[in-house]
VOPAGU-2260 file (C-alpha; in pm, 1 decimal, decimal comma):
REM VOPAGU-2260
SITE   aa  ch    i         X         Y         Z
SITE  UNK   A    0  -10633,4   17422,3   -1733,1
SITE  UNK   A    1  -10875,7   17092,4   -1798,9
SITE  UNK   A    2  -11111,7   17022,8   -1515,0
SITE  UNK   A    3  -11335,9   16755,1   -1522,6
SITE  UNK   A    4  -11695,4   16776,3   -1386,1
SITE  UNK   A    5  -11708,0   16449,0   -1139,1
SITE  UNK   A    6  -12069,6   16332,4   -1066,7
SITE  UNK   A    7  -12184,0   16161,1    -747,1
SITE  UNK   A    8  -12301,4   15744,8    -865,5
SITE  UNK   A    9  -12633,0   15700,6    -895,6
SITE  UNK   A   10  -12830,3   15363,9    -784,9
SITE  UNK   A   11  -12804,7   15241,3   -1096,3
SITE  UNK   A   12  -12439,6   15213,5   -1086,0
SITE  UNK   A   13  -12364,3   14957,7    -893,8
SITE  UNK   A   14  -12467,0   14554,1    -957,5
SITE  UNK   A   15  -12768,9   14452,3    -729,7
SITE  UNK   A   16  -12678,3   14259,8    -429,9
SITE  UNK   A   17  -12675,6   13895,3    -444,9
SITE  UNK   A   18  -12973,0   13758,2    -200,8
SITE  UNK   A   19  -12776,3   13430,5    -134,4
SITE  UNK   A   20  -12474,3   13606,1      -8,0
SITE  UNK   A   21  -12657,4   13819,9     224,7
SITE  UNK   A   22  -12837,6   13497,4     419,2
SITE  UNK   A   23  -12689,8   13491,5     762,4
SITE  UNK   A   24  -12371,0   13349,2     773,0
SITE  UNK   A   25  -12431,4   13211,0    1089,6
SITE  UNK   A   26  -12795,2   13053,6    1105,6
SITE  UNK   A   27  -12685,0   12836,4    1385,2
SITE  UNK   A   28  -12606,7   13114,5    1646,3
SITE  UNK   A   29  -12861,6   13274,3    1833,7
SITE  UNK   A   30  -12699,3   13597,1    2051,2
SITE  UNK   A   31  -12381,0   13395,6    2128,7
SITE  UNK   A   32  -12531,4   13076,9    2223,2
SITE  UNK   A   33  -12522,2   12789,5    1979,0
SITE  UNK   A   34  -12815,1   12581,1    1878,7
SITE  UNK   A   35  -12751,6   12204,1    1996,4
SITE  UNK   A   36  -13037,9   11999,2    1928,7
SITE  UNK   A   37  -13087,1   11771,8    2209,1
SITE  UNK   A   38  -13047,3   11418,9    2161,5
SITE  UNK   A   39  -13347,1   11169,3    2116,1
SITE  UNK   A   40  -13444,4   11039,6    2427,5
SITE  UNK   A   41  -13411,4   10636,3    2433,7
SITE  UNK   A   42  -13722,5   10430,6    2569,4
SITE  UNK   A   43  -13635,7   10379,6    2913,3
SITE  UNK   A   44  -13572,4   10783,2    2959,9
SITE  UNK   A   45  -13922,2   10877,0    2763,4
SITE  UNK   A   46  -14109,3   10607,3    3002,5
SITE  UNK   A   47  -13930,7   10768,6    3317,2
SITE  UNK   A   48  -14009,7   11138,7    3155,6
SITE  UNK   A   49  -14346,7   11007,1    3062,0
SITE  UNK   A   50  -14429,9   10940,0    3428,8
SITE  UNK   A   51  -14317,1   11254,0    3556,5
SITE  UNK   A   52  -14488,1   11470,5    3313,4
SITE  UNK   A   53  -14828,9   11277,3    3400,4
SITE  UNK   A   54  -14747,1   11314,7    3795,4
SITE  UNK   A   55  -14706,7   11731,3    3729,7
SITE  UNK   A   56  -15041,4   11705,6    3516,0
SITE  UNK   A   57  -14843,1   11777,3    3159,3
SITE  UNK   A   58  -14828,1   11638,6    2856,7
SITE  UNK   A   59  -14454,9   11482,9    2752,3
SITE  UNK   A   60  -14361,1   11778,5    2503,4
SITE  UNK   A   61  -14512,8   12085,4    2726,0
SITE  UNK   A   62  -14264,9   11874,3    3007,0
SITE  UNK   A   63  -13950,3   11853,6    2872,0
SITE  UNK   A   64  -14023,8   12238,3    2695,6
SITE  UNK   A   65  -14088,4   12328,2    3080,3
SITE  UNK   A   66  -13743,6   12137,0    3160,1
SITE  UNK   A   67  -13530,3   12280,6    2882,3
SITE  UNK   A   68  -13641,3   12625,8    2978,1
SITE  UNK   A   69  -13562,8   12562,5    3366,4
SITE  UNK   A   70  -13235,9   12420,6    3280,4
SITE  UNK   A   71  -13153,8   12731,8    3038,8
SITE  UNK   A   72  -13282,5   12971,5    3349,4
SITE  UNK   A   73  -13035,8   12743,0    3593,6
SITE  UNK   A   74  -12763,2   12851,3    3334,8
SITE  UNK   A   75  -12815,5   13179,8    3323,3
SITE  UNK   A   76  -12828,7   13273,9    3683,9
SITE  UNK   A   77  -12557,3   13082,7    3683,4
SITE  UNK   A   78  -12316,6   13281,7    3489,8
SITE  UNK   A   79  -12473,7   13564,1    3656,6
SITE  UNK   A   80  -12368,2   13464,1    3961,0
SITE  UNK   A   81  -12004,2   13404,1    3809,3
SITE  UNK   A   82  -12006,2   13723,5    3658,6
SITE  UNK   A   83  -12104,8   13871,6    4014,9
SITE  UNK   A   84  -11779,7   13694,0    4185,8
SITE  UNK   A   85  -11502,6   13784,9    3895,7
SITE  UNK   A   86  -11686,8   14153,0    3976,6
SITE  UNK   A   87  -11634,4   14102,4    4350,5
SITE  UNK   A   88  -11258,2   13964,3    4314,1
SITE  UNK   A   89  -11137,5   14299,0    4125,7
SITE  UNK   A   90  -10927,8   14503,9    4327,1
SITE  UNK   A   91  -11038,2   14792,2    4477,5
SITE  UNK   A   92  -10986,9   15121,0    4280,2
SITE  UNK   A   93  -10734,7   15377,8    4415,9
SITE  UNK   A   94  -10887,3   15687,7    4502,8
SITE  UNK   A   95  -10954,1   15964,2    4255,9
SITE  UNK   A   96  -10784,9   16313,9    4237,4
SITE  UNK   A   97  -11083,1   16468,2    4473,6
SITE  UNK   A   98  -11059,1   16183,7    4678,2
SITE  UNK   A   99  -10672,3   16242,4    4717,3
SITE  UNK   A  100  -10743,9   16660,8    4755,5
SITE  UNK   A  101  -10995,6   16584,1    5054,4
SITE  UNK   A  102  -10813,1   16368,2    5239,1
SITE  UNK   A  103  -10511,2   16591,7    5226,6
SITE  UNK   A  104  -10758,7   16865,8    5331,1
SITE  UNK   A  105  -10883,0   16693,2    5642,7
SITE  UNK   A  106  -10533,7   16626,8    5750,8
SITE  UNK   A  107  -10359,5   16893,9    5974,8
SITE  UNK   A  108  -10105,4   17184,0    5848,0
SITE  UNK   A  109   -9706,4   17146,4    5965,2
SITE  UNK   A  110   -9550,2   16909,1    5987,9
């Protein structure tokens, strides 16, 4: 009878991971929204922004930040919202099996 002795691998066993291939695949995506960089603005829309960032007291970059992030705020309660009414339009859920005993109990005996 020939047994042979198996040993576990060491570290050095096994070729050292490549750094390139373990750079995120998908650089673009931020927890499952994409990253779309908004389009330049054209002259009349950065005079008309201009304006309005000067009448709230801000300067053109913190007012379009402050815009972007209201817009991405809109969005979210948004889908919240949606999420909300697909959660209100599911049918209601039949009653459990101690739901089913106590109603049976409450009802009277004979028949």
């Amino acid at each position: 009878m020939d047994l042979a002795i198996v040993r576990p691998p060491l570290p050095g066993d096994f070729a050292p991971l490549d750094p390139v291939a373990a750079a995120c695949e998908k650089a673009g995506v931020i927890q499952g929204t994409a990253i779309v960089p908004s389009k330049p603005l054209t002259e009349g829309q950065r005079a008309y922004e201009a304006k309005r960032a000067a009448k709230a007291g801000m300067s053109l970059e913190k007012w379009l930040a402050a815009k972007e992030k209201d817009a991405a705020a809109e969005a979210k309660a948004k889908a919240k919202a949606e999420e909300k009414a697909r959660e209100a339009a599911k049918p209601p859920k039949p009653p459990g099996l101690f739901a089913r005993l106590l109603e049976r109990a409450q009802k009277p005996l004979g028949g």
